[in-house]
C-alpha positions as MATLAB code, in Angstrom:
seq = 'XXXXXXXXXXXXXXXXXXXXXXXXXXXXXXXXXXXXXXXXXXXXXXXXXXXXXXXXXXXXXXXXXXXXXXXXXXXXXXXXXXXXXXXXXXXXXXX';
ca = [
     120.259  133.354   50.965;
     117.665  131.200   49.317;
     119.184  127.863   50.614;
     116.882  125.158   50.514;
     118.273  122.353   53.205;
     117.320  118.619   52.423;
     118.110  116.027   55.507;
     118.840  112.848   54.519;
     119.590  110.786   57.771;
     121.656  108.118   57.074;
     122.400  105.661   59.951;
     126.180  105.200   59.642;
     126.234  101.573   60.431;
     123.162  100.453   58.065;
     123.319  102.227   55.109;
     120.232  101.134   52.654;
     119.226  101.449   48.793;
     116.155  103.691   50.054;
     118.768  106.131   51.439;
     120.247  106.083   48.384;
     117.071  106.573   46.641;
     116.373  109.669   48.885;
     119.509  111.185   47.850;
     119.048  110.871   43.801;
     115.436  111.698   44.183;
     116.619  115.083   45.881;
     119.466  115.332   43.366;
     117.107  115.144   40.428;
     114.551  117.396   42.152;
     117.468  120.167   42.238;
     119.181  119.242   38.505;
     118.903  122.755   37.403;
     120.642  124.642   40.461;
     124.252  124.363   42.089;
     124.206  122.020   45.288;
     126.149  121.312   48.178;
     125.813  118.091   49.358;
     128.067  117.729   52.817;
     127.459  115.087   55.832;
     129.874  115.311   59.203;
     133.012  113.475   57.634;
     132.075  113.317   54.400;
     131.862  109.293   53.874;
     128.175  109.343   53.066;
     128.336  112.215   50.821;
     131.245  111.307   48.850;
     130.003  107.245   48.677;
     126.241  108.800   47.710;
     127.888  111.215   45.637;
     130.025  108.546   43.593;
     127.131  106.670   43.039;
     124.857  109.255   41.951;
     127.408  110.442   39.228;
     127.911  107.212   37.842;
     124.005  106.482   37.711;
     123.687  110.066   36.273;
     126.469  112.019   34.740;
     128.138  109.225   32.976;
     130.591  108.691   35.837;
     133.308  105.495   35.245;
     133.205  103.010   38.200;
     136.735  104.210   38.574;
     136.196  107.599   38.729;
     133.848  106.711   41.657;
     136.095  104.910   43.196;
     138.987  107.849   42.795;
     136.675  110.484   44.509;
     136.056  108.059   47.656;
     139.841  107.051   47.792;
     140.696  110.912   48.052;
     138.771  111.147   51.374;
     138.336  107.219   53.212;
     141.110  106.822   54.655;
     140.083  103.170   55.731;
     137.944  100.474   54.596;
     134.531  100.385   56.789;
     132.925   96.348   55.678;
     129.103   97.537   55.925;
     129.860  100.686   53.614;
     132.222   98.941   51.139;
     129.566   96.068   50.781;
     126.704   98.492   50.348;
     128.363  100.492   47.476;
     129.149   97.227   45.955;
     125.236   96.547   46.217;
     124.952   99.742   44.589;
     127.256   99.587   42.209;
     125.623   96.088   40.873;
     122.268   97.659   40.836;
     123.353  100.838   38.848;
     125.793   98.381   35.866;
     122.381   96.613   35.480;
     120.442   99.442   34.900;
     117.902   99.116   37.842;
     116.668  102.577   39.198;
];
């Protein structure tokens, strides 16, 4: 079908900027084609996601924020404090 797969593990407890990295970096690579991004329960995705957008496509914080509240159904600490980290990186312009 002329899938090209890109694994991006992402330990579910420790989340980190490189993984986040990872993920834009194979975003970018793929700008020009349509993309599926999926992970088991769709928290990494959709946070990664979120993030990428707002870094990329002009995405509001809020609109972020409404694409994660449509799936998390809870607050997990070590994710909500890493997009935070993210978010803060991404409003000050740092790659």
């Amino acid at each position: 079908m002329g899938l090209a797969y890109h694994h991006i593990p992402v330990e579910w407890g420790a989340p980190t900027p490189q993984d986040f990295d990872a993920f834009v970096a194979v975003m970018q690579q793929n700008h020009d084609k349509r993309v599926l991004v999926h992970c088991a329960a769709n928290y990494r995705a959709s946070a990664f996601y979120g993030l990428y957008a707002m870094q990329n496509l002009g995405w509001s914080e809020a609109q972020a924020d409404a694409l994660r509240a449509t799936l998390w159904q809870r607050q997990y600490p070590v994710w909500d404090a890493f997009i935070q980290q993210m978010k803060e990186r991404i409003k000050a312009g740092q790659p």
